[in-house]
PAVOZA-712400 format. One record per residue (C-alpha): z negated, x negated, y negated; residue in one letter. Coordinates in steps of 0.25 Angstrom, whole numbers, plus 5000, padded with zeros to 4 digits. Layout:
# residues N
ZXYa ...
This chain:
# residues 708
456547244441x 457547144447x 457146994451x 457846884451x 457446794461x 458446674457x 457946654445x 456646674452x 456846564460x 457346454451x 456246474439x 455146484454x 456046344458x 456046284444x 454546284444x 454246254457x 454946124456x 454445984460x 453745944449x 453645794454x 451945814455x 451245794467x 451245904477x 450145944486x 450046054499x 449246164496x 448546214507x 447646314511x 446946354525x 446846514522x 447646614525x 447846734520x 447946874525x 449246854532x 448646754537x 449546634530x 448946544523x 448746564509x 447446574502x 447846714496x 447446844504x 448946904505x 449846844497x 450346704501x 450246574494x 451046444495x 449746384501x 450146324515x 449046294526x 448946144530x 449946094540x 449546124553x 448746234551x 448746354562x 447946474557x 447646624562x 447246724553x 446846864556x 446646954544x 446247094545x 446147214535x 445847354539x 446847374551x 447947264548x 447647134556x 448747004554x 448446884562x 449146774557x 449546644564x 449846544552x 450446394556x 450546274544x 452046234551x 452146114540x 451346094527x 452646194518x 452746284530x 451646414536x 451846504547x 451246624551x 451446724563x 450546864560x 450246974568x 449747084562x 449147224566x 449147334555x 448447464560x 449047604553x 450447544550x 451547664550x 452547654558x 454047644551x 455047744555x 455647724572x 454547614574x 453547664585x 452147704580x 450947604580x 449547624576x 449647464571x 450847404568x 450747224576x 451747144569x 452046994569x 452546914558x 452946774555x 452546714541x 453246584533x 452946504521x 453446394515x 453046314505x 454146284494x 453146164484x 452046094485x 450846104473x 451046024463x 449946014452x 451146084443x 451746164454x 451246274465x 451446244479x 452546364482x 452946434495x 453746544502x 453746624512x 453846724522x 453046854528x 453346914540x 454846854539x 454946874554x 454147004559x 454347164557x 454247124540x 452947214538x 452347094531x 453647034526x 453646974513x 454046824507x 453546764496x 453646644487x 452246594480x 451646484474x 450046424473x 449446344465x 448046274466x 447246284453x 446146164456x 445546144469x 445146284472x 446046394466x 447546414471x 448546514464x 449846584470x 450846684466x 452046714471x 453246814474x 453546904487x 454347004492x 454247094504x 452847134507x 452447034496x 453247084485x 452747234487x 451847254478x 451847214462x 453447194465x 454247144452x 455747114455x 456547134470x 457647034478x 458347124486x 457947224497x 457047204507x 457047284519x 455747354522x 455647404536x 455047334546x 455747234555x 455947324571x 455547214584x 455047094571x 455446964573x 456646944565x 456546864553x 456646964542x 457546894532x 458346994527x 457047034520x 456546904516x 456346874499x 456847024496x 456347144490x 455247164480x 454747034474x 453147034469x 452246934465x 450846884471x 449746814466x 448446744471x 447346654471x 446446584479x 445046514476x 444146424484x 442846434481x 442246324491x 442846264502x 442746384512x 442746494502x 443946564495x 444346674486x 445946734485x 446546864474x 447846884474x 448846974471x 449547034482x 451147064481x 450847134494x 450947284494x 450647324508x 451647434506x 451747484521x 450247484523x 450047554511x 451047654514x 450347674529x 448947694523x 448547544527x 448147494513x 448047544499x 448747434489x 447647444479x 447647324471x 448547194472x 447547124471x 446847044485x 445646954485x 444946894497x 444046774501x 444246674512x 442946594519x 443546474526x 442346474540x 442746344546x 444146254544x 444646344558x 444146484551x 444246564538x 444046724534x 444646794523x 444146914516x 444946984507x 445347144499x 446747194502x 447447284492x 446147314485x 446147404498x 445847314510x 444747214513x 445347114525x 444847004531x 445446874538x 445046744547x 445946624550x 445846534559x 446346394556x 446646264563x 447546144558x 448346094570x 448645944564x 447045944567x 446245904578x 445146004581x 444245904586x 444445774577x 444745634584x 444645674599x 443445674607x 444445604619x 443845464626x 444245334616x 445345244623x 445045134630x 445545004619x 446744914620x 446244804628x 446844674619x 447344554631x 447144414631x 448344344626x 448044244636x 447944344647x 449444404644x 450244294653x 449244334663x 450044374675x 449344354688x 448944504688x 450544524694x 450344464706x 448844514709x 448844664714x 447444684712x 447544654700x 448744754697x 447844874706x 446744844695x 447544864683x 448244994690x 447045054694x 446145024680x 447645104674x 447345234683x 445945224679x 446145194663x 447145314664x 446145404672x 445145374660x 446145444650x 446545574659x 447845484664x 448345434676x 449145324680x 450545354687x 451145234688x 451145114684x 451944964684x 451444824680x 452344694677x 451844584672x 452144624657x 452144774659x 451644904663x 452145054666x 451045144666x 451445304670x 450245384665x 450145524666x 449345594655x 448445704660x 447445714647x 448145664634x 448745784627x 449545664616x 450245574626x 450145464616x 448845454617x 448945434635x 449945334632x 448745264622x 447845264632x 448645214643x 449045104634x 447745074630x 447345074645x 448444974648x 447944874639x 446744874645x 447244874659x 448544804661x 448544654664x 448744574651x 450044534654x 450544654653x 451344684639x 452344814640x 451544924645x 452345064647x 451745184649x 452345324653x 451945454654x 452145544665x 452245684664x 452245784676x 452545654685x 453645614677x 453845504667x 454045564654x 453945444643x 453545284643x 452945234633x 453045064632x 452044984624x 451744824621x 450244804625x 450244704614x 450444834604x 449344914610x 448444784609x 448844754595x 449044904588x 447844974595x 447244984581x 448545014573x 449045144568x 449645224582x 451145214574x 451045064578x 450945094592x 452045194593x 453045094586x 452645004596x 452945114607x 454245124614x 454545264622x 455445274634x 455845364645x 455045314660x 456545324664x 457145224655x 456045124658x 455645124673x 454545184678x 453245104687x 453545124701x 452145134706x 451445264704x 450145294706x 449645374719x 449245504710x 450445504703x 450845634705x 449845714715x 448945764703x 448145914705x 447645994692x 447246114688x 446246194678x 445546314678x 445346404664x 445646534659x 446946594650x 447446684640x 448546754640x 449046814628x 450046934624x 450246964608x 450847074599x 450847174610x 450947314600x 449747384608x 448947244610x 449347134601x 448447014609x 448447034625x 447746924633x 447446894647x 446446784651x 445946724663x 445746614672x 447046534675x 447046414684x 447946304685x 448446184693x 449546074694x 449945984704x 450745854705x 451545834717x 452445724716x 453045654704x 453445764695x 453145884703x 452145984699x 451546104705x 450846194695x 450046334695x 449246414688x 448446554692x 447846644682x 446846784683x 446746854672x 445446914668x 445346984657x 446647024648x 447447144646x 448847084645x 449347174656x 449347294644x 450347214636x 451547334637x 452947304641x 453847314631x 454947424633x 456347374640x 457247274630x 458447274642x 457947124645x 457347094658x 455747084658x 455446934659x 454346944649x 453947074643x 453247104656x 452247014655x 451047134655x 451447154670x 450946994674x 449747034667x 449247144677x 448647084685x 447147014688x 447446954699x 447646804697x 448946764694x 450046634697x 450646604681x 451346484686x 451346404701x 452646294701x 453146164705x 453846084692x 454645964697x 454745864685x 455845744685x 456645654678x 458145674678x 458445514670x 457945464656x 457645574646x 457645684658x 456645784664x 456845894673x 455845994678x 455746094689x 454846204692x 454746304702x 454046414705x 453146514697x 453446474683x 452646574674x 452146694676x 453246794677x 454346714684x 454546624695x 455746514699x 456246384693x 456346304680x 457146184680x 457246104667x 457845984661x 457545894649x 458045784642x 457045724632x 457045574628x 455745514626x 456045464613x 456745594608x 456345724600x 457445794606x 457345864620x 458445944628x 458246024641x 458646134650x 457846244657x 458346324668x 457446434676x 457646534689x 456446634687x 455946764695x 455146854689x 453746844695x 452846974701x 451847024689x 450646984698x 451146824695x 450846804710x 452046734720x 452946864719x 454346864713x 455046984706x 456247034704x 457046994692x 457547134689x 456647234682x 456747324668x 457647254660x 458547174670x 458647054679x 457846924675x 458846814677x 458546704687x 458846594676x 458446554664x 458446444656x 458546364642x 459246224636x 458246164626x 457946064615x 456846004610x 456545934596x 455445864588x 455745874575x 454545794571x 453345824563x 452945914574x 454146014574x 454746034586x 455846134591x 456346174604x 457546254608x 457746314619x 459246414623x 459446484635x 459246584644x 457746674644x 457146744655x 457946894652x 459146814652x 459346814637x 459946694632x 459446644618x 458846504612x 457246494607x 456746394595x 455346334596x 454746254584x 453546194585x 452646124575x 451746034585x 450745934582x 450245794588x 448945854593x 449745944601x 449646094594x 450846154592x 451446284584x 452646314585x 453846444587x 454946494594x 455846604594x 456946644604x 458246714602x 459146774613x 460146864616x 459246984616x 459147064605x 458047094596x 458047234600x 458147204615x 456947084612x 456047184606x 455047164598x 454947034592x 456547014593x 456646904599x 455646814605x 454746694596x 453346654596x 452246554591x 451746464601x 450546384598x 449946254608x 448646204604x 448246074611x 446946084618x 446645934614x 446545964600x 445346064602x 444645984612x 444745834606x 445045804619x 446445754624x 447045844634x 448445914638x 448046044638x 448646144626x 448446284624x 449646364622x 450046504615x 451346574611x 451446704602x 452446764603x 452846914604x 452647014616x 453346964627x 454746994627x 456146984637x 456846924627x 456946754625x 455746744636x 455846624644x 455246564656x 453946504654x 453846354663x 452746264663x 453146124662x 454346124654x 454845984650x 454745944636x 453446004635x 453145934648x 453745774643x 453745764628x 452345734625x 452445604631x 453945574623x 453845474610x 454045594600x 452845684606x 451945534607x 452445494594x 451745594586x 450345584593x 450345414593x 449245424585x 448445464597x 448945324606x 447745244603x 446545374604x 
């Protein structure tokens, strides 16, 4: 039978029309078993998981595993990233043999409509619409809660979910599966067989859920490999919710399969410890208005030492230090450098706070800047009588009140303290080191004990090292791949692995400076990363007021010897020549609302030329979730697989799970195995990263933090 998706679609549009009532989100914090959320056990729903919500399922039925990474990007739009693990798959015809089949898939869905109480919310979307298309389907459904505790959907999908029960078709769809993956399977997309689906979810209590539906899912290449029967349509399971961090699934497959699932949830927007467990500030210390005209304090040194010295020690209190400092008899120019707070509105708070308690009450203007690696990154000028009079006001008050400037524009004290730049850290604690989706192993890890130390010579130079030992870990088997014709600046990453010795990852001196307003410059020399060795010069032009950034990035590397010790090696080996220079032109945007996008076009470490796009979503306590993808002038087939270089990357602030403040973050990419192609050099210290925290954008969104 033929179908018609035009007239489909506009009777689908007619009634899905705003229908002027209110509209409300529908949410839900389960997932189902592909691990999206949706309170069904296979099918999808136009539920979406609250904004900000980061989950991870593992579901599981006899042999097939899929773990699914699922991120609430904006209240309308989920992602998922899945890797699943399906034992006894056959293998198509000219593809090698496997005893389980690893595959990686990307997942999309939007939501169309809000409920109404005429009208189901609506959403479509996408399976597997970048991947090998073994689970690629799309779909278009709509849900409707019926009361406080039962929610209905149906819907219509192709692909894999318009395999079974079909009634009408759009087109052909191709049905092989997709060589390296990777590629956006849009030729396939809204084409083939079309069936329909149906469900329904039922709370019980608060924790305790019950889901039927009927599955447009035919699981045709398992069936046909002897993976499942396809008994019934008909699925059914129950769902436990353990904690608000943790809920199991339980539920029949197929009238053939029994499965099982667990999620694991956390909503990033909040605070794992609520309020903070950080000391209060000190309060803002109100003057005596007769005291203001108050000036002998200009002509009496002791005076001034006293008020200097109850700075550095107010400052000390916080986890700041003092690094310079002017007085006049109307203002002050405070350099701080912020060693503890992870938001630097909240340093500047607490300096300002300190101020009013410390400066002579003459003084009015007070300017405070913040250094970064010994340079001035940002000044921040305020009236005293606004701190005095808006301490109990709402934060935006303050910010208004605010005025931002670049130190350079402005002037900067010429006194600085004795310790302003001879400063010794280090830290002692163990690593982990991860390697994914490896065929024969898809998680490889080394951990140890890694040791770290920085040191500040003189205004804006830095000497930096770290030493690890691995102890247990069996990174060293990750295979090499076979040769693509592109020099091996990644993809023999197994051979620093093989080793137990302790090892240098990085030892360097980075010289940070100025070049004039709204310039930076960085330079860094010597053992960069882990696999190469030379120099890293980089410029950046980034206002303090601005959302937009512009740099440059120019590298000469050597290849370092596989025991990570002082030994250099030679650039040529399988594959070619490693070029001596590499390099990228960039641009950063906020595009607000916690989007942010970086883009960066060059030339990689094979000396493949090519541009890679970063987004990511990142939020005022400092977690971040974001992508990126890079494209060059290597093929696909000479990539490998995967096609071209992307990846997840994740940075969880370490503050947020302690209560505590502190700079400290922990961060992970996922990403493909480690290809030649679109690699680039890894730096520590790269400018934007280094400066823009402290810039009016980054502060403006965590103001609220000035007065805690």
């Amino acid at each position: 039978m033929s179908f018609r998706p035009r007239k489909a679609l506009a009777l689908a549009f007619i009634a899905l029309a705003p229908s002027g009532v209110a509209a409300k989100d529908l949410t839900t914090t389960v997932t189902n078993n592909f691990g999206t959320p949706g309170g069904l056990v296979d099918m999808p729903t136009a539920e979406m998981a609250p904004d900000a919500q980061l989950s991870t399922t593992v579901a599981y039925f006899d042999g097939t595993t899929k773990t699914t990474l699922s991120f609430q990007v904006l209240p309308w739009l989920s992602t998922s990233f899945r890797y699943s693990a399906i034992n006894g798959l056959i293998p198509g015809p000219g593809r090698p043999p496997f005893s389980t089949f690893y595959d990686r898939s990307f997942d999309i869905s939007f939501r169309l409509f809000k409920e109404t109480d005429l009208r189901p919310s609506v959403a479509v979307g996408l399976r597997d619409f970048v991947g090998t298309g073994l689970f690629g389907g799309e779909y278009v459904v709509a849900t409707k809660s019926i009361g406080e505790r039962l929610r209905v959907s149906a819907g219509l999908g192709w692909g894999r979910l318009g395999s079974s029960g079909s009634f009408g078709s759009t087109g052909n769809r191709p049905t092989d599966l997709l060589g390296e993956g990777g590629i956006p399977n849009y030729d396939r997309w809204f084409r083939g067989d079309v069936a329909a689906f149906a469900g329904a979810s039922y709370a019980v209590t608060d924790r305790l859920n019950f889901k039927l539906e009927y599955s447009s899912d035919g699981y045709d290449r398992e069936v046909r490999d002897g993976i499942i029967d396809h008994k019934t349509p008909w699925n059914f399971g129950v769902d436990y919710k353990i904690s608000n961090a943790l809920r199991v699934s339980a539920y029949s497959l197929q009238g053939d399969e029994v499965g099982v699932n667990l999620t694991m949830a956390v909503n990033l927007r909040e605070p794992a410890v609520k309020g903070g467990i950080e000391g209060a500030p000190l309060p803002v210390s109100v003057r005596d208005p007769a005291a203001r005209s108050d000036l002998g304090w200009t002509v009496d040194d002791t005076r001034k030492a006293g008020v200097r010295e109850a700075i550095v020690t107010g400052l000390e209190r916080d986890g700041m230090a003092l690094h310079g400092l002017s007085l006049a008899d109307q203002s002050a120019h405070v350099m701080v450098r912020n060693k503890r707070f992870d938001m630097s509105s909240q340093a500047v708070g607490r300096t300002a706070r300190l101020l009013s308690r410390t400066l002579p009450a003459s003084v009015e203007v007070m300017t405070i800047t913040q250094v970064v690696e010994g340079v001035p990154t940002s000044s921040v000028t305020l009236r005293r009588s606004d701190i005095e009079a808006l301490e109990n006001a709402p934060a935006s008050d303050m910010l208004r009140a605010a005025q931002f400037n670049d130190p350079l524009a402005i002037g900067l004290p010429a006194e600085l303290t004795d310790d302003a730049f001879s400063r010794f850290s280090w830290s002692v604690g163990p690593f982990l080191r991860f390697s994914v989706f490896d065929p024969e192993n898809p998680v490889r890890v080394n951990g140890g004990v890694q040791v770290k130390t920085d040191y500040r010579i003189a205004p804006g130079w830095v000497a930096s090292g770290s030493v690890s030992m691995a102890l247990i870990g069996n990174l060293d088997e990750v295979r090499l791949p076979q040769p693509s014709g592109l020099p091996r600046v990644r993809s023999n990453v197994a051979l620093y692995s093989r080793t137990n010795d302790p090892t240098i990852d990085y030892l360097t001196i980075a010289k940070y400076g100025r070049l004039g307003r709204d310039f930076y410059t960085r330079g860094t020399v010597g053992y960069l990363e882990k696999m190469y060795a030379g120099a890293s010069a980089e410029v950046l032009w980034k206002p303090v007021s601005s959302r937009l950034a512009l740099g440059a990035e120019v590298n000469y590397v050597r290849p370092r010897d596989f025991d990570q010790m002082f030994d250099l090696r030679s650039r040529t080996g399988p594959g070619g020549t490693i070029p001596e220079f590499n390099g990228h032109a960039s641009a950063y945007y906020d595009f607000g609302n916690g989007f942010h996008a970086q883009l960066d076009a060059g030339r990689y470490l094979a000396g493949d030329w090519g541009s890679t796009l970063s987004l990511d979503r990142e939020y005022a306590n400092g977690w971040k979730v974001g992508v990126f993808a890079t494209k060059t002038d290597v093929s696909s087939a000479t990539f490998g697989e995967g096609s071209f270089d992307k990846g997840i990357r994740i940075r969880i602030p370490i503050a947020w799970g302690i209560g505590k403040p502190t700079k400290t973050t922990s961060n992970t990419v996922i990403r493909s195995l480690s290809r030649d192609g679109g690699a680039r050099l890894e730096v520590n210290g790269r400018l934007y990263e280094t400066i823009r925290n402290t810039h009016q954008p980054e502060m403006a969104k965590t103001w609220g933090k000035f007065w805690r």
